[in-house]
N, C-alpha and C positions, 0 to 999 in steps of 0.2 A: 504494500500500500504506500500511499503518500506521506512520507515521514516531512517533506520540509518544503515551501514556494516561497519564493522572492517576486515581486512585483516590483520595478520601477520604469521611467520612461516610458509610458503607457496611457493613454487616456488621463483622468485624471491625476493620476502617481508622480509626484516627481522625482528627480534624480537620486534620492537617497532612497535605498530597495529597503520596502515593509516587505515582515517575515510572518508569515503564519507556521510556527517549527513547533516538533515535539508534538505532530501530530497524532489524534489516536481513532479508534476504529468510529466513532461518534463525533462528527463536529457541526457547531451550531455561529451560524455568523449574525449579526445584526445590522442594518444599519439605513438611513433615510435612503427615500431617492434619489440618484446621480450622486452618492458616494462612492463609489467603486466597487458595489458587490458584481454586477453583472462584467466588469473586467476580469476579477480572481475567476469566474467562473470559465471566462473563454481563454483565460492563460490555462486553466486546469485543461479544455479542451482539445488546444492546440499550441502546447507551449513554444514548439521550433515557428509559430509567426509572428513572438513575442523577443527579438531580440533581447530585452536587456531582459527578460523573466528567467525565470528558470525551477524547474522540478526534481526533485531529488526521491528515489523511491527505497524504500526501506531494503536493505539486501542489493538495490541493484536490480530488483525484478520489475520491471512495468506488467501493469494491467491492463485490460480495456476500459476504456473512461465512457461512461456515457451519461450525457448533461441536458440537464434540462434546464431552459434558459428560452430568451425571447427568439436567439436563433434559430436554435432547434424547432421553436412554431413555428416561423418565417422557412424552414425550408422545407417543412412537412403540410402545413395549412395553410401558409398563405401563397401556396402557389395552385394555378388553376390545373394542375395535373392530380392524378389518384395518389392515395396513401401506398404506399411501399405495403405489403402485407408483412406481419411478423408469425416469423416459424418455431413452432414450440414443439417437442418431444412429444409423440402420440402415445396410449396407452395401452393397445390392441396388441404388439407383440413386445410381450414381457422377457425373450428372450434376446430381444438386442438390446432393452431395457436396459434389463439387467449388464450386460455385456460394458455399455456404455458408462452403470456407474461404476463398476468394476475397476476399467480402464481409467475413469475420473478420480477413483481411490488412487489407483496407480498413479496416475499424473501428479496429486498431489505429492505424494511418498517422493516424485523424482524431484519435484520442485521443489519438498522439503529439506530436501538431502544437499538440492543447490545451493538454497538457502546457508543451509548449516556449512557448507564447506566455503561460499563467499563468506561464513560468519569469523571462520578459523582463518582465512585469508587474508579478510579485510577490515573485520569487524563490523558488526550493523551498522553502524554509521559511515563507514567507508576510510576510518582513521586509525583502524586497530589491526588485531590481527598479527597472522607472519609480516606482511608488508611493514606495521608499524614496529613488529621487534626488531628487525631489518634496518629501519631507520634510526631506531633507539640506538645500536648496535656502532651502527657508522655514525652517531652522531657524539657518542662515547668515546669511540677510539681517535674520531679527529680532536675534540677536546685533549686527549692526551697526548696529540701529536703536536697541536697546538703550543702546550705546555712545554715542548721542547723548544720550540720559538722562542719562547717567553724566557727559557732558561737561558739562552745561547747565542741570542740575538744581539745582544751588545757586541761581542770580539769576534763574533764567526759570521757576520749579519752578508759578509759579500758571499758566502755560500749559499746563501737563503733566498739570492736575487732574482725576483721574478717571481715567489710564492711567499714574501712578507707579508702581504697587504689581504691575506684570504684564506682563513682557515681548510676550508674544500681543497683549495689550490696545493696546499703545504702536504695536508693526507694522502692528496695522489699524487705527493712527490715522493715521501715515502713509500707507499709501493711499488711506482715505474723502479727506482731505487734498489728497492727489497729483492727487484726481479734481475735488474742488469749490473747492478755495483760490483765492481771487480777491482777493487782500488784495495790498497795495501791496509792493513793495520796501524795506526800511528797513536801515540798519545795526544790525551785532551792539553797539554801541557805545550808540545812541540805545535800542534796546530793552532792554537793561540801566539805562540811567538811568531810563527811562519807568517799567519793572519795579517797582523799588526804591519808585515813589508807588502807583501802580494798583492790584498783588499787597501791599500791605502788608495790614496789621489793619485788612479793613474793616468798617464800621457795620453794623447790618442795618436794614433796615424797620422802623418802629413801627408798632404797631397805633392805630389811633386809638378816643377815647375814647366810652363810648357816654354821649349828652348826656340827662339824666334828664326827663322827663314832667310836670310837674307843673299840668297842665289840670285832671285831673279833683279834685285838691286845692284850685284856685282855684275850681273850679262851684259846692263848697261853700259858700264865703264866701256864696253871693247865693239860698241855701235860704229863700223866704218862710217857712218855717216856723220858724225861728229870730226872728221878730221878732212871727209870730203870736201873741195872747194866747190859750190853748187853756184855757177854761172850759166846763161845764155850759149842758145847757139852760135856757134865762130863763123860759120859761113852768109852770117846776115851784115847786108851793107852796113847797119849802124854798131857789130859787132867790133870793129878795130877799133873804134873809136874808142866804146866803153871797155872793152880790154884795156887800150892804150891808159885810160886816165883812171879804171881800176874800180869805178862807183857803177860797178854792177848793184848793188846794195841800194846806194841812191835812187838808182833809174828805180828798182823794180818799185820802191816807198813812191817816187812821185807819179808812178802809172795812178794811181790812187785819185789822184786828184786832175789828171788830164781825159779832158769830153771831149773825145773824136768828134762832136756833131760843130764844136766852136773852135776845134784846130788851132789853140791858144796852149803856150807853154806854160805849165803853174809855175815855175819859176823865173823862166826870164820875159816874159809874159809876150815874144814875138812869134808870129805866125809859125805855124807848122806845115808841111808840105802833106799833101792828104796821104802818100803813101806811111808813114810814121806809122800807125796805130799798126799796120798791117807787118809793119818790121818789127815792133813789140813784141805781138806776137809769135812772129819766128824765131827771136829772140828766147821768147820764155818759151819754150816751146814743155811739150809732154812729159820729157826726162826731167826738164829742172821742177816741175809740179811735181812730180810724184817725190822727189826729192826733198822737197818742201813738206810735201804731207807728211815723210818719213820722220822729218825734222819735229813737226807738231805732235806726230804717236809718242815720240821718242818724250818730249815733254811730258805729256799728260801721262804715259808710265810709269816714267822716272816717280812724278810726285805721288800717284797713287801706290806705289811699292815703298816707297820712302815712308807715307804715312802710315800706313799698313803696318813696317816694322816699328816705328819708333813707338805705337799706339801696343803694340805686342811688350814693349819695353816697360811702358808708362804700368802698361795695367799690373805687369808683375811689382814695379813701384811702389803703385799705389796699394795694394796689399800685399805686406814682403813679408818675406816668410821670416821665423827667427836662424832658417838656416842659410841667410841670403848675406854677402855683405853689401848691405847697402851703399855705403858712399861709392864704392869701388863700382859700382852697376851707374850709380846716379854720374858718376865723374864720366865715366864714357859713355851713357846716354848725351850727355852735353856735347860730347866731344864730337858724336855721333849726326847729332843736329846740328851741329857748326858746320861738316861737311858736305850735309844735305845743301844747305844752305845753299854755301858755293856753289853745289855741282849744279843746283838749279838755275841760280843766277849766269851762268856760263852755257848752259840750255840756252835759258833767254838769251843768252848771247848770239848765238847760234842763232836760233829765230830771228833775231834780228840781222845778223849779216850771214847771210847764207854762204856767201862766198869767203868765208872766216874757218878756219880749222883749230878746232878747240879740242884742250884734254880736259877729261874730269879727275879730282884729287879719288888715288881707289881707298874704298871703304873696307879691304881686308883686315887689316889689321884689327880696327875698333870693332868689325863683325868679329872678331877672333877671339877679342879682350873679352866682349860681352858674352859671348857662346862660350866661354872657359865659366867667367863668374857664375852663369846657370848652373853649368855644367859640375859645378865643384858644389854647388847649395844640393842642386838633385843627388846627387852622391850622399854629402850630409842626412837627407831625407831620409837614404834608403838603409841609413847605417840606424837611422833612427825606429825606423819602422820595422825593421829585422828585429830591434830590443820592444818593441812592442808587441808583436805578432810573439817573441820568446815569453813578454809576460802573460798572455793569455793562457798559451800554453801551462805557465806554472799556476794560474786560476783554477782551470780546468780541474789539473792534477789535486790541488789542493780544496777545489768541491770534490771532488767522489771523497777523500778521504775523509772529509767533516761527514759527508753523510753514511761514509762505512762506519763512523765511530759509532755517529749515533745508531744506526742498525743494531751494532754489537753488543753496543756498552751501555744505552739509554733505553731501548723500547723493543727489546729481544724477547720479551716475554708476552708484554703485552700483544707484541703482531703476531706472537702463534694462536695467544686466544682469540684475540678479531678474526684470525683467520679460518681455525677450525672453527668456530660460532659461526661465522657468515656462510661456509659451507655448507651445514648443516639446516641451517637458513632457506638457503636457497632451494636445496634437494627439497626442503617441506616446500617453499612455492611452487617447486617446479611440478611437482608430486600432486599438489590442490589445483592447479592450474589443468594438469591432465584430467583430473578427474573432472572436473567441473566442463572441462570442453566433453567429454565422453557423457555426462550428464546431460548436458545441454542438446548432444545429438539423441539423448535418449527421449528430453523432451520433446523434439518436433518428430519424434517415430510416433510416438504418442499421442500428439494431440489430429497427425494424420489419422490415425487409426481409432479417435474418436469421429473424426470428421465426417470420415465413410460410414460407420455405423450410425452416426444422425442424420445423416440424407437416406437412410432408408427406412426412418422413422416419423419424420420431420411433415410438420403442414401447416397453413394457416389459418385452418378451421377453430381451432380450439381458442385463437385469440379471436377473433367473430364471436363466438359465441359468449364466453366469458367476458368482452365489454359490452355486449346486449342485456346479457343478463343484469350488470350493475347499472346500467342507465336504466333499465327499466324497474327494478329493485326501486330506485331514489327518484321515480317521477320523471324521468326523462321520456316519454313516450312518441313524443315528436318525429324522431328521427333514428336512425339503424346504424349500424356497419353489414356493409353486403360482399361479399366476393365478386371483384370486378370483371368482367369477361377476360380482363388482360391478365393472365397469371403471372404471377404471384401480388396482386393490389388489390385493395380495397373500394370501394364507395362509401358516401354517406348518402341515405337516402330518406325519403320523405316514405310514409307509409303507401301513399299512391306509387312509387317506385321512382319517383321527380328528385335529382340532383339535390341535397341539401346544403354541400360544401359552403354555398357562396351566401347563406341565406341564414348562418346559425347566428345565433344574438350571441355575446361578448362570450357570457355566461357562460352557455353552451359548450363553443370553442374551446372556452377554459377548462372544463370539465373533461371532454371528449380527448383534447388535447394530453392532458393528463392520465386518464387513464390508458393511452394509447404507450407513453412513455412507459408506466407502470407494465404493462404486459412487454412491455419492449425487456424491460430489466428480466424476464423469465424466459424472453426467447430469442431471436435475430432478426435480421434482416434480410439475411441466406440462408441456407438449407443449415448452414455449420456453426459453430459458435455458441450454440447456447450453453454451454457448458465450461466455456472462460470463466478467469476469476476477473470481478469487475468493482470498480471505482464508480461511485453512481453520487452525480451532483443532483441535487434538487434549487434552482435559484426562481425564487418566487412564483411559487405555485401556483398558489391560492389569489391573485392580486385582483381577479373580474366575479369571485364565487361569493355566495352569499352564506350565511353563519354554517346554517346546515351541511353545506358540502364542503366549506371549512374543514368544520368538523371532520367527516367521510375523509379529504385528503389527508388530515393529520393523521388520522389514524392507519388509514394504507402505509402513509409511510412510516410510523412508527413500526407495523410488521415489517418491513424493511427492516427497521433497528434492530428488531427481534431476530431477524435471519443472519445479520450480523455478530450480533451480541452468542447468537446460540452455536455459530460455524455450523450453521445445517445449511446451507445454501451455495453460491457463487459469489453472491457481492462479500466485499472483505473491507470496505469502507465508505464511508458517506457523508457528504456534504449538503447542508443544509441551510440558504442564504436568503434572507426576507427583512423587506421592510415593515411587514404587519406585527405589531404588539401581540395581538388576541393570539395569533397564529403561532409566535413565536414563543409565547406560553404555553398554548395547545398541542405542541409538538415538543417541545422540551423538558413537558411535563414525567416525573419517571417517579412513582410513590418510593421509593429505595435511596433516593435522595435528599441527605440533608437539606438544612434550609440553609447554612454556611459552606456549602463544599461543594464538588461534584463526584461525579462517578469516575473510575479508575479509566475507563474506556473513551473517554468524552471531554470535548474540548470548547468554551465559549471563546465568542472575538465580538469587535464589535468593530466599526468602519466610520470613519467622520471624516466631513471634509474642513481645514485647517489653511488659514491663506489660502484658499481655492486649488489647494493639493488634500489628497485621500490620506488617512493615517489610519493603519492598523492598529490596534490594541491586543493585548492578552486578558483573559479572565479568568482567576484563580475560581468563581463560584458563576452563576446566572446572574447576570446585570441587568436582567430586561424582568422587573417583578410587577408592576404593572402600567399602564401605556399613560396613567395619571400621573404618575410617580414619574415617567418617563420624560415628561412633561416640563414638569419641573427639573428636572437635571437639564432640561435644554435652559432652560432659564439661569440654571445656578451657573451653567459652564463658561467661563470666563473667554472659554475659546469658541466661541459660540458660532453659527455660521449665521452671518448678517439678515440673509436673503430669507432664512425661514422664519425669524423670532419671532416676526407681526401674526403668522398664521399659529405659531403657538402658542404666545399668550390667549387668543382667540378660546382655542379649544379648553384651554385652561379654564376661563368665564364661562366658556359653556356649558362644560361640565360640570363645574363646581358650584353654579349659579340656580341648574336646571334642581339640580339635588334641593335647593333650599326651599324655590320654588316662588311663584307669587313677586318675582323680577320684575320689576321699572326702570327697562334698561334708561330711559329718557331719564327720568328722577335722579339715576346718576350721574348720566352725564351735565344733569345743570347743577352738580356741585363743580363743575370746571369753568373755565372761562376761555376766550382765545384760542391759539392752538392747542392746548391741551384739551378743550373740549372737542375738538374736531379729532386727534388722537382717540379721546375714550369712546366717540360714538364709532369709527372705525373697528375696535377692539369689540364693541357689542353688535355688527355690522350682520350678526348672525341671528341675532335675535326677530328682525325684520326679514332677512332672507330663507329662514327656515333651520332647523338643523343639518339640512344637508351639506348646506355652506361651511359648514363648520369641518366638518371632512376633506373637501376638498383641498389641494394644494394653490391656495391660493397667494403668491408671491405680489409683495410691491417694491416698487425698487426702494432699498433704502441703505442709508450710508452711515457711517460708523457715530455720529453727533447724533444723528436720530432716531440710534439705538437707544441712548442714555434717555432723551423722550422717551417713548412708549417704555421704557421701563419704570422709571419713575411714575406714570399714569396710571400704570398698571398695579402698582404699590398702592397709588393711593386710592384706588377703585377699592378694597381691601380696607384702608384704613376708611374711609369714609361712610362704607357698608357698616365695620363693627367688626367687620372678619380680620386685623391684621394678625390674631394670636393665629389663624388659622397661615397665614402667608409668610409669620418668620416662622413654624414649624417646620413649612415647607423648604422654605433658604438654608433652615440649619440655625435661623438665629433662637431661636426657644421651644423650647416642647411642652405642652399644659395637658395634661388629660382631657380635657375639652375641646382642643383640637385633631388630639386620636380620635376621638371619636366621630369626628367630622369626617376624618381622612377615611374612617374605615366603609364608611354610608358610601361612601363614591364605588363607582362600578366605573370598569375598564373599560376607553374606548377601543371599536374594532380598527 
């Protein structure tokens, strides 16, 4: 059965999950309408559409749940299709009968057995058990592993690296350990002094430096074209000439500013003979261009390798290592860029006089100086890093043997018992585990093999007739259940043989409805199944019935409790959820029960809404004694829901006013004035409308200041009457024998 429900994020529920736990084979819930009884009921029904809910089954066994609720009429009555028929066990042959409870014995015996060995397993709650000795077990032995931490961790802490910080962590280091340590014997003594060098502040790796390139800045140096004389061609008439006076350089600068179309010389500003531009050209012809461009590549190289390396230099600079000597790097970086310099401004030379043969200063040497200085820090590095990589290695060596010691000499005893215990352990899980899977295939042999034996017993004659017989037993004469030509469904019909479905008064429905669920609980809705064990909700049965079939439902379903209470039956537990007072006396009634206590089997709750969120309660005794009394607790409760208060003070004066009798509700109200007389005649508002008003859920909006009104009017409705000893007995503020006796004259409303 249902040992425990959580409700939250749900309908009304907010985020913090109410528990209904500790449930027992009897539970009785209470509470107004739109508090969240009809939510518990359809989380009980379908808990996986209930994300944040959740059900917990005693042992781990689920049941069949079958609820009855507004849904359950909405998918059986208020749709324009036939009733489902329900199939129940026939009586005619006694030997599958018989076979079937047989089998039912059986099934239970295997379910008991499951029962019993998830009990040994896991314990009834799901936290005991082998599982939990298992846990005790491991949670023991890492404590004591722990403890070794705790002993050792000051001067051995760099052995511990990586499982300080985690008890769990530290335990299955100890076993990985337990299983692979191979590391020598040493004393606590030696590995404490070892410790204190090994585990100190060690060094890390350096990265070594990257040694800079400088190839394609020396290929430079040896460009024939740097030493090329790049002139015009000699076979052009103006070619002697500027050979002769040697300002090839000149001419090609002033082509720049001489316009063939004005044949004017930019320098000596006299005419030019039109063939000129056309000798220029010959002049400079194809070889000295390419020549020239060779000149610019040569430039734009130079500085782009030039940058390149000295930015290779700067960055190692900029973060130097400690095994770098700096000034000696920095002095020939300097040295380095001073040649740059030169060699560039002597490019530019070149670009400028193409007909000029230039050498560059070579950059070997100071490429030499700097690629030594790298080249001696990288060496440093690796002599460095070689005694790094040497200390890890004596880390290593010096954790196995802290944790051979502890093996040996700290926790030798204890890990044989952890270990033969947790063996021992396990074989029982592994052992209840088999058995429980070999159970469990014995249960679905079983309950096939009642399956087959109730389809050849099974019909839905017996419920037809058994809910005719009770509708006509109680006056119901109106209307039938008929076997519908479509098998396996029903009709409801009219004695002329006319459709009644669409045509039954509230009443009816309610009735029909109910009993229909009630033979449901004795049989299926398929040939198979009647013979599950089953969770059976009942959520507001009785809400459209009148006193008499009240009655009639409570007590059907108190046989329910009886089949429960007695294990003669299927159902194994039952809920029971209503806003009606009379009802929820009338079915919680049990003579065996104190007037301070409950029964060992049976559970009360009650439901309120709170800030406009649902709040479960627990109930050590019955809280619901009678609907007058009830009444008043809405009045005392501080937490009171706003929206109903005005409708129960109401019934409050009704009731209690109706009793005295010979009421002027008006005479009252002209002991008020202003708004508070317009309050008190609202509050007697019943007296003019009838008593039926007084039943009804009649809400007005009202807001928390307007509470304090109509309470206060309401008090003094009481004091002005002569009744107030009667209205603080009720609050709690005084008790006179005079007003017990007034309270006992009232009768419960329905």
């Amino acid at each position: 059965m249902i040992d425990r429900i959580e409700i939250s994020n749900v309908a009304t529920y907010g985020t913090t999950p109410q528990a209904l736990s500790d449930l027992k084979e009897v539970n009785f819930v209470y509470g107004s309408n739109g508090t969240g009884k009809t939510t518990i009921s359809r989380v009980i029904a379908d808990c996986s559409s209930h994300t944040h809910c959740s059900l917990v089954w005693r042992g781990g066994t689920a049941m069949e749940l079958l609820v009855y609720n507004r849904d359950f009429v909405e998918r059986n009555f208020n749709q324009p299709n036939e009733l489902k028929g329900i199939f129940t066990l026939g009586e005619k042959d006694k030997t599958t009968l018989d076979k079937i409870e047989a089998a039912k014995t059986e099934l239970d015996e295997i379910k008991r057995k499951i029962v019993q060995l998830k009990g040994v397993l896991q314990g009834e709650d799901g936290n005991g058990g082998k599982r939990a000795d298992l846990e005790e077990l491991e949670a023991a032995f890492e404590g004591k592993c722990w403890n070794l931490k705790l002993k050792h961790d000051e001067k051995l802490q760099g052995a511990f690296a990586g499982v300080r910080g985690k008890k769990s962590a530290f335990k299955t280091r100890i076993l990985a350990e337990s299983e692979s340590n191979t590391s020598a014997s040493v004393s606590l003594t030696d590995l404490e002094n070892k410790a204190s060098t090994v585990f100190g502040d060690a060094p890390l790796a350096a990265l070594t430096l990257a040694v800079p390139n400088g190839a394609d800045l020396l290929a430079h140096e040896t460009n024939a074209i740097l030493k090329k004389k790049v002139i015009g061609k000699s076979d052009v008439d103006i070619a002697a000439l500027i050979q002769k006076l040697g300002n090839s350089d000149w001419v090609k600068q002033g082509r720049d500013y001489y316009d063939p179309d004005e044949r004017v010389c930019p320098f000596c500003q006299q005419d030019t003979p039109p063939s000129l531009e056309e000798s220029f050209n010959d002049y400079f012809d194809e070889t000295f261009m390419a020549d020239t461009a060779s000149i610019e590549k040569l430039y734009t190289d130079y500085k782009t390798d030039a940058e390149r390396l000295q930015r290779s230099v700067q960055t190692i600079l900029d973060a130097p290592s400690t095994f770098l000597d700096v000034e000696k790097l920095q002095s020939e970086s300097e040295l380095l860029a001073s040649k740059v310099r030169i060699n560039i401004q002597r490019i530019e030379e070149k670009r400028r006089e193409s007909s000029k043969s230039v050498e560059l200063d070579s950059l070997k040497n100071v490429l030499s100086a700097v690629t030594k200085i790298i080249e001696d820090a990288n060496a440093a590095i690796q002599k460095h890093n070689t005694m790094v990589e040497n200390l890890a290695t004596e880390r290593t060596q010096l954790t196995g043997q802290v944790w051979r010691y502890l093996l040996d000499h700290e926790i030798k005893a204890e890990l044989a018992t952890y270990t033969t215990q947790k063996t021992g352990i396990e074989k029982g899980i592994e052992s209840l585990e088999t058995q429980i899977a070999n159970k469990t295939k014995d249960q679905l042999a079983k309950n096939q093999e009642i399956k087959s034996l109730e389809k050849d017993t099974t019909s839905i004659q017996p419920t037809i007739d058994a809910i005719n017989t009770l509708l006509h037993s109680f006056g119901f004469t109106g209307f039938a259940l008929a076997k519908s030509e479509r098998d396996p469904f029903y009709n409801i019909q009219r004695p002329d043989g006319s459709d009644a479905k669409q045509t039954l008064s509230e009443g009816e429905k309610s009735f029909i409805t109910f009993l229909y669920f009630y033979h449901l609980l004795k049989g299926s809705e398929t040939e198979t199944g009647m013979t599950s064990d089953r969770v059976v909700v009942f959520d507001d049965p009785v809400s459209s019935l009148d006193s008499d079939i009240l009655f009639i439902v409570s007590n059907l379903i108190k046989g329910v409790f009886d089949e429960v209470r007695n294990s003669s039956g299927t159902i194994k537990q039952v809920f029971v959820l209503t806003h009606n007072v009379y009802f929820h006396k009338e079915v919680s009634f049990h003579p065996s029960r104190c007037a301070d206590g409950r029964l060992k089997d049976e559970t009360f709750w009650t439901v309120r809404k709170s800030n406009q969120e649902s709040k479960i309660r627990h109930h050590e005794t019955n809280p619901i004694k009678t609907s007058y009394e009830l009444l008043w607790i809405e009045v005392r409760n501080h937490d009171r829901d706003n929206l109903a208060i005005q409708n129960t003070m109401r019934r409050i004066l009704e009731n209690y006013f109706k009793i005295l009798g010979n009421v002027d509700p008006d005479e009252i109200c002209a002991h008020f004035e202003g708004r508070e007389k317009l309050i008190c005649r609202s509050l007697f508002s019943w007296v003019n409308d009838g008593s039926h008003f007084a039943h009804d859920s009649l809400y007005v909006s009202i807001d928390s200041s307007m509470v304090e009104g109509y309470l206060s009017v309401f008090k003094q409705v009481f004091e002005k009457t002569g009744h107030i000893a009667h209205y603080n007995m009720m609050m709690g503020e005084t008790t006179t024998p005079e007003t017990v006796e007034s309270v006992e004259t009232a009768t419960p409303l329905p």
